[in-house]
N, C-alpha and C positions, 0 to 999 in steps of 0.2 A: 873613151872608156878603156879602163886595161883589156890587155889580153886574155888572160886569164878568167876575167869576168866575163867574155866575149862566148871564150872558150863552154863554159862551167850550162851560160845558156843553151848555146847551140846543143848541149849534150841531151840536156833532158827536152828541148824542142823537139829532138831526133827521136827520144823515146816514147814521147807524145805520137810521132805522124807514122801511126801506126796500127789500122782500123780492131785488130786484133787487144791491141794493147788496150787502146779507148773501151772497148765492150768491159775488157775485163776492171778497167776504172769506175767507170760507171755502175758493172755488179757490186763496187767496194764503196758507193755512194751512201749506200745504208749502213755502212760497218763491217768489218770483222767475214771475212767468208775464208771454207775451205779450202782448197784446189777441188778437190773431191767434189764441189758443190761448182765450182767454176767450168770446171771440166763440160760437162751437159749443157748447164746457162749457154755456155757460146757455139756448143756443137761442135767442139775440138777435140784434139788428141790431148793424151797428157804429157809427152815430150813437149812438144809444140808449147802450149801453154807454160811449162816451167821452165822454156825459153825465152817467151814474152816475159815472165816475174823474173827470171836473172837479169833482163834488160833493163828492167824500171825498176830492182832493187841497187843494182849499179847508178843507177841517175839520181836514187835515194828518193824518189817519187813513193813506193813501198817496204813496208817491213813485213819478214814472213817469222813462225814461233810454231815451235814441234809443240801439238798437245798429243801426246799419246804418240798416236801413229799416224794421226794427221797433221798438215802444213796449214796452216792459218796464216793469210794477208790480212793484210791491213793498210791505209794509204798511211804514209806517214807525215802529210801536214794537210788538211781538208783545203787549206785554200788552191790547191790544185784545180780544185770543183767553180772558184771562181775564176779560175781561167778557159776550165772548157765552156762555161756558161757565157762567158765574153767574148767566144770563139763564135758561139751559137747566136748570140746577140750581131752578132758581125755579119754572118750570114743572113740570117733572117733581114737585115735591112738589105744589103744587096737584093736578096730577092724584091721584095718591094719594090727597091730604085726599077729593077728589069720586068718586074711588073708594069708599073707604070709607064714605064717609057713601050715598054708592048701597047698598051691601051690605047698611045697616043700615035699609034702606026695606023 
């Protein structure tokens, strides 16, 4: 695989493994949120949080758009959502597999 494409991965993998980030993806599951409205949802600061959104507008993961005098996210391709759900699907059989094999102690 080129480097570049190697590279381009690892970027937004990085802006993924990042429990703050993920909340704030997750609040963008339904659409379209403030910061104003993000801020509260995760129980952050607002520095704090519009450092997480410069992070994952860098990885191009999100787009943010002045209405007024507020900042407005948005994820900018939804199938982001099928990656954390495949993340979630990963784990939940793990557990299982360590389920089971508990049982069988």
């Amino acid at each position: 695989m080129e480097e570049r494409a190697i590279q381009l991965k690892s970027e937004v993998l990085k802006a993924l493994a990042q429990p703050t980030r993920l909340k704030i993806l997750e609040l963008l599951r339904n659409g379209e949120r403030c910061i104003c409205e993000i801020v509260p949802a995760i129980n952050g600061e607002q520095s704090n949080i519009s450092r997480h959104i410069s992070v994952m507008q860098k990885s191009h993961l999100i787009t943010t758009r002045k209405d007024g005098v507020k900042v407005m996210v948005k994820v900018r391709d939804p199938r982001i959502f099928e990656i954390l759900d495949t993340v979630g699907l990963f784990l939940k059989t793990q557990m299982q597999e360590q389920s089971r094999l508990m049982r069988a102690l």
